[in-house]
C-alpha positions in Angstrom: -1.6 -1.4 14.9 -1.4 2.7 15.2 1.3 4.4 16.6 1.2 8.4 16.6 1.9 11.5 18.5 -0.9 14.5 19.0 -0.6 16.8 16.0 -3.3 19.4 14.7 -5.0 18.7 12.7 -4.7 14.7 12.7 -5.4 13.7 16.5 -8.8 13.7 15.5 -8.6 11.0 13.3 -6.4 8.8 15.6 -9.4 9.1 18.4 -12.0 8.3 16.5 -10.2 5.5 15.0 -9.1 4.1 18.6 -13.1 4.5 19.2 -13.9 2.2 15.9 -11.0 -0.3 17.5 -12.7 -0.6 20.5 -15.9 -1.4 18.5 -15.1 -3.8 15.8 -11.7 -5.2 16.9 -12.3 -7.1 20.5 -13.0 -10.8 20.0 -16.6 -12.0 21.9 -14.8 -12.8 25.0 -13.4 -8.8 25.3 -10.0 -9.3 24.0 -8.5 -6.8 22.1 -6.4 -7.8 18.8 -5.5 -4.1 18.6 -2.7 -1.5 19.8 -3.1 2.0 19.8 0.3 3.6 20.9 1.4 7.0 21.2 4.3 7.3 20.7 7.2 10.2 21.8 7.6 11.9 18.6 7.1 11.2 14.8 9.8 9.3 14.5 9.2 6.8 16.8 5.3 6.1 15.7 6.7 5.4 12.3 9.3 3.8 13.0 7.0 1.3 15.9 4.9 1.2 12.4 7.2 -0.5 10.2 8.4 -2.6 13.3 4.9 -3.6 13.4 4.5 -3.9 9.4 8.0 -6.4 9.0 6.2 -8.8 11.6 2.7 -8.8 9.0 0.4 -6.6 11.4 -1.2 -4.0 9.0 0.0 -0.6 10.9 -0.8 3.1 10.6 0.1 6.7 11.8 -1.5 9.7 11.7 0.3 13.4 11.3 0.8 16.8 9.6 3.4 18.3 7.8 5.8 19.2 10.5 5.4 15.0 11.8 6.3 14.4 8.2 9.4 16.3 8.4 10.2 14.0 11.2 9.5 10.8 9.2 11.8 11.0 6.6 14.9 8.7 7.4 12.5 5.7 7.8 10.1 6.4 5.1 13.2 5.7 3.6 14.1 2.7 4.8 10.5 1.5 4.7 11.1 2.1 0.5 14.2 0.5 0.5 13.7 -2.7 2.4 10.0 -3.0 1.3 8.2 -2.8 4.6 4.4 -2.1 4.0 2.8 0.9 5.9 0.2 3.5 5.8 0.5 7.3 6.6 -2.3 9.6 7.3 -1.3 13.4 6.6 -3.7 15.7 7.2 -2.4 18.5 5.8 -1.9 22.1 7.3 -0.2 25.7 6.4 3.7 25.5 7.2 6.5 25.9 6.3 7.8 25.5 10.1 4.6 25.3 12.6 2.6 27.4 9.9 -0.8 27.9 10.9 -1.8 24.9 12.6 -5.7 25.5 12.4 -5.7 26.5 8.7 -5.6 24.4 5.7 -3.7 23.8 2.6 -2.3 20.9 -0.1 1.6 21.5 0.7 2.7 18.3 1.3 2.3 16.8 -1.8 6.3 16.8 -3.0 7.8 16.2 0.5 5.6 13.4 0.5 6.2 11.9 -3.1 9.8 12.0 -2.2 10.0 11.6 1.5 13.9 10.8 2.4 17.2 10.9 0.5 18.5 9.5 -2.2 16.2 8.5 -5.3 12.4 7.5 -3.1 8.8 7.5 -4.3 6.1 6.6 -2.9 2.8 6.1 -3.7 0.5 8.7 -2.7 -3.5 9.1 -2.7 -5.4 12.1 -2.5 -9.1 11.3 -1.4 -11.2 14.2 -1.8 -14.7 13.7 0.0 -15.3 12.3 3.4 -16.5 9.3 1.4 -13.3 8.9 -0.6 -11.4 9.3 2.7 -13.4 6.0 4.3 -12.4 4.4 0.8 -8.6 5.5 0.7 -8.5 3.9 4.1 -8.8 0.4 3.5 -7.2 0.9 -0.3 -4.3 2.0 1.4 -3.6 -1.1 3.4 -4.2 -3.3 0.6 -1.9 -1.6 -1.5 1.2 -1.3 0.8 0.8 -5.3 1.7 0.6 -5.3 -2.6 3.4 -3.2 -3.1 5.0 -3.9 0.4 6.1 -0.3 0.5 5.1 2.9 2.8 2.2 4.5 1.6 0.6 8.3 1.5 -2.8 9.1 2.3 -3.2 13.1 1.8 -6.3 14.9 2.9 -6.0 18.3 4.7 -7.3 20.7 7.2 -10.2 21.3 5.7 -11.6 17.9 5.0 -10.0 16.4 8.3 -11.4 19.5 10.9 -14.9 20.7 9.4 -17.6 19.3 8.7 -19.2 17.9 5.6 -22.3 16.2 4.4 -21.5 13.2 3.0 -22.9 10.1 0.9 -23.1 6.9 2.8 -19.8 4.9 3.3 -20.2 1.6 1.4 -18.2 -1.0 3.8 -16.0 -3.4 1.1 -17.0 -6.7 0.1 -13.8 -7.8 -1.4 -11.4 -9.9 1.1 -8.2 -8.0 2.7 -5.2 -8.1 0.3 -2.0 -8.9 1.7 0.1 -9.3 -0.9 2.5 -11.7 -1.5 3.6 -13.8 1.6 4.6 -17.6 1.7 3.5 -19.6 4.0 5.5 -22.9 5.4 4.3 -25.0 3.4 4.7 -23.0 0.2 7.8 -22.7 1.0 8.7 -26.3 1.6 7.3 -27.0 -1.7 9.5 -24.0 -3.1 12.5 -25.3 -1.3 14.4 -21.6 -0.6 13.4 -18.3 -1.8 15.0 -14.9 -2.4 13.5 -12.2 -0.6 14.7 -9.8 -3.1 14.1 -11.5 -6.0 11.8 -10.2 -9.4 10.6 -14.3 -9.9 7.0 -13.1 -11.1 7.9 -10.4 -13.7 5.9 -7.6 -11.5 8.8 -6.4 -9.7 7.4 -7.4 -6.8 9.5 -10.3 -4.6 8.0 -13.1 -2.2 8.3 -12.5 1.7 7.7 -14.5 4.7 6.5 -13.1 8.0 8.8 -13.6 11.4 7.5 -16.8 13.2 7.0 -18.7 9.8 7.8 -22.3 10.7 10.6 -23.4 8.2 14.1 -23.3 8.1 14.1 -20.9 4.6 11.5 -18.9 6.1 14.4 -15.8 7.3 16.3 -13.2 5.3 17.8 -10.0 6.5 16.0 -6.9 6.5 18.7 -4.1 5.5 18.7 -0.3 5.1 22.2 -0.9 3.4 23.3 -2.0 0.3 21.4 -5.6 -0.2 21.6 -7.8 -3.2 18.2 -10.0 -4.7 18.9 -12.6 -1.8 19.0 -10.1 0.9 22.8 -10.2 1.2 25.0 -6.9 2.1 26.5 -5.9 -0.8 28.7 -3.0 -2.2 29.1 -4.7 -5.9 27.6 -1.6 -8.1 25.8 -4.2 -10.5 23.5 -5.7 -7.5 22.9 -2.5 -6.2 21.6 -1.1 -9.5 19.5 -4.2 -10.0 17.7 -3.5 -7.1 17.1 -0.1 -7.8 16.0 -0.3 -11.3 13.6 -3.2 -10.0 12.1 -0.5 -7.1 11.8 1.9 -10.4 9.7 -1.1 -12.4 8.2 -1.7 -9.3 6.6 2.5 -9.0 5.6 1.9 -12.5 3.6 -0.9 -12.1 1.7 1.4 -9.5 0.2 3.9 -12.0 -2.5 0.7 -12.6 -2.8 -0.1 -8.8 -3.9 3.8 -7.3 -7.3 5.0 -7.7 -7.9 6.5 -11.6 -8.5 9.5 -11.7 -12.7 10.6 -12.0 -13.5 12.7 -15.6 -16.0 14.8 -14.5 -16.4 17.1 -18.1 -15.5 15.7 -21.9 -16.8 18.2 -24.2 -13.7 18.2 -26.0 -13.6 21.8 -25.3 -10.0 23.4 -26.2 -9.4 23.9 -21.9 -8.5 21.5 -19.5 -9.1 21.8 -15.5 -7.5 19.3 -13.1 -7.5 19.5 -9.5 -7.2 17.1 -6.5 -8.4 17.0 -2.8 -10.9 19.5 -1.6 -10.3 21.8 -4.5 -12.7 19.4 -6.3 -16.0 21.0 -5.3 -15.1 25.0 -5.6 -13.6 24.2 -8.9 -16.9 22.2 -10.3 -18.9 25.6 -9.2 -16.1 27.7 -10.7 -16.6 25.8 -14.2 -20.4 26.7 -14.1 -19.5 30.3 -13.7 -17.2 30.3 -16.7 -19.6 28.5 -18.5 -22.5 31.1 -17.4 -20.6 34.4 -17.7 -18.4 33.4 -20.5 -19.9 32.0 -22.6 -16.9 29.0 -22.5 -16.7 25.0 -21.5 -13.9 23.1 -20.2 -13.4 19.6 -19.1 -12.0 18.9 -15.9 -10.4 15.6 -14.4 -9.8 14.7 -11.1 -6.2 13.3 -10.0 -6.5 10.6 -7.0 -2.9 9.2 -6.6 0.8 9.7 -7.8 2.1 7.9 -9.6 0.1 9.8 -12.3 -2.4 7.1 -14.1 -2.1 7.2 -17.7 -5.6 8.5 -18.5 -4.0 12.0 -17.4 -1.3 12.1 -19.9 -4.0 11.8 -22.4 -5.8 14.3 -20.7 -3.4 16.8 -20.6 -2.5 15.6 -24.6 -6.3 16.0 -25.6 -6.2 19.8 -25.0 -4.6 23.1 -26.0 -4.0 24.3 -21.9 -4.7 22.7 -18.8 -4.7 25.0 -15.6 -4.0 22.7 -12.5 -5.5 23.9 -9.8 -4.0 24.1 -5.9 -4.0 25.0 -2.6 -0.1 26.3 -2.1 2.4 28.7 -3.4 5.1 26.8 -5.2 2.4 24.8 -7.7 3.6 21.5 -6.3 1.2 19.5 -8.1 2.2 21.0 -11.4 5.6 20.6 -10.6 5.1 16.7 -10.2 3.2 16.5 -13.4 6.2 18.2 -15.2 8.3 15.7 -14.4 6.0 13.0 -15.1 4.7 14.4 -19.0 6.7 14.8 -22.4 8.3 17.7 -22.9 5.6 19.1 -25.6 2.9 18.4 -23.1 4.6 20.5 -20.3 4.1 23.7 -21.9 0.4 23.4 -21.6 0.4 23.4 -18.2 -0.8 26.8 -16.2 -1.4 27.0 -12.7 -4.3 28.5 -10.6 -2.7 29.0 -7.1 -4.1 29.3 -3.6 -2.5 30.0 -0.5 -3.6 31.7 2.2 -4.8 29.7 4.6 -8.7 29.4 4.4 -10.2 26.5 1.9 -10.4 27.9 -1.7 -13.4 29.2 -3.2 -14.9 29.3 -6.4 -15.1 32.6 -7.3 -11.0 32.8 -6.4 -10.6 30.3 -9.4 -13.2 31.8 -11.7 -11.5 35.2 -11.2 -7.9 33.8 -11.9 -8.5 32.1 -14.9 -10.3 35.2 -16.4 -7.1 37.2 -15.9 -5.2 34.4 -17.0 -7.2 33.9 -20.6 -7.7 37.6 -20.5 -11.1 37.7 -20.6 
């Protein structure tokens, strides 16, 4: 199910997904087990999407950053009462309507934190057209796994232009939906707590709407709820429940995409870098290398929560520049929160901001000023 609203840069991505709908998801008599709906803002496509993700349909919107804005109270809610989702930001210059034909990677805390009170979501950063085809279908799989809303962030520049590419590899491993009982799991089960952490993963059992046995419902709140999916106000519950979302974000840096090494040398420099900044970086490393006489490894980040191969990354060497395409080093700013305090100092940012896809000789210049070179 996809419900959106027309947003540059991301309507391209709805149409030709609507096209691949019409392809691959008709049965042989010309039925379609598909909706596509656009919807009157933002708010209503994601809000259709999590209608449509409660009642076990796997369901998608497309958007920017100003659709984002939009989407915040029921990311929210989609955290909180554990409905699965995906959402497709193609990112663009803001803040406000920004520059809607010109890229950058802006979104990245908004969407880590999308909605009040203490939220995270899981967010992946694909960054080729190949990765973007991947990201796809990981997405799906991992908000049915984690049966929580979950970010896919490319930008202008991959989702507008275009790109050679390697050939898209279609999966071979069956769709992933999680953890759902079924009737007659449940009759053997007897009851179940919707809420409930009975596996150790943080992760509770949920039945879809329809599911023929008298156990089968709960309540689906975006209040205060206790393991059994009872209103409550008791401070203990509603701690329990949070603590268990926390557990629950953890167990997430082992479910994203690891991050790609790309260098080793166990040179003294670190790079890393997400999203499109990956290919101007790796020819901005082989001018360092050429004019200066100096090496550097460089690691690719492909999700937050931060997999733990980046902490040792970062722990491995004496300075790591992160590399990005905004002004307030947002991606630097997440890994601060996420490292040890002596590993934070080690962090330096290269910054780019101005609207056009970064360049190599942009980050080969910066870091020369930077090391004084």
């Amino acid at each position: 199910m996809v419900a959106w609203y027309p947003i540059t840069p991301s309507t391209s991505l709805i149409e030709a997904t609507t096209d691949l709908l019409k392809k691959f998801r008709v049965t042989p008599e010309g039925k379609a087990t598909f909706a596509v709906v656009q919807a009157e803002d933002e708010l209503a496509a994601i809000g259709m999407v999590l209608g449509a993700g409660w009642a076990g349909a796997r369901a998608m919107t497309s958007t920017s950053g100003p659709g984002i804005s939009l989407m915040a109270e029921f990311s929210g809610l989609g955290y909180y009462a554990e409905i699965p989702g995906v959402i497709f930001d193609v990112q663009r210059t803001g803040p406000s309507t920004g520059m809607p034909t010109r890229t950058q990677q802006s979104d990245l805390l908004s969407t880590a934190f999308l909605s009040h009170g203490d939220t995270r979501h899981p967010v992946l950063l694909p960054g080729s057209m190949k990765e973007c085809f991947e990201f796809g279908y990981a997405a799906f799989d991992l908000a049915e796994r984690m049966q929580t809303p979950v970010f896919v962030l490319t930008d202008l520049d991959l989702g507008m232009n275009n790109w050679m590419s390697e050939q898209f590899v279609y999966p071979e491993k069956p769709l992933d939906r999680g953890k759902v009982l079924t009737a007659e799991e449940l009759e053997k089960l007897g009851s179940f707590s919707r809420y409930r952490d009975v596996d150790g993963d943080a992760i509770g059992w949920r039945t879809l709407p329809g599911t023929a046995h008298p156990k089968a419902a709960y309540f689906t709140r975006g209040s205060g709820h206790n393991d059994a999916a009872g209103y409550t106000e008791r401070p203990e519950e509603y701690q329990a429940v949070m603590e268990r979302l926390a557990r629950k974000f953890e167990r997430a840096r082992t479910m994203v995409p690891a991050p790609v090494e790309y260098r080793n040398g166990k040179a003294k420099i670190g790079f890393l870098a997400y999203g499109s900044t990956d290919f101007a970086l790796r020819e901005s490393l082989d001018q360092i290398e050429k004019e200066h006489g100096l090496s550097a490894d460089y690691m690719r980040i492909r999700a937050f929560p931060f997999a733990h191969e980046i902490h040792d990354f970062v722990a491995s060497h004496e300075r790591v520049y992160v590399v990005e395409q905004n002004r307030d080093a947002q991606m630097a700013s997440l890994l601060k929160l996420d490292l040890a305090a002596e590993q934070v100092v080690k962090l330096r940012s290269i910054l780019h901001y101005n609207g056009l896809p970064i360049d190599a000789r942009t980050i080969t210049e910066e870091f020369r000023t930077k090391e004084g070179l």
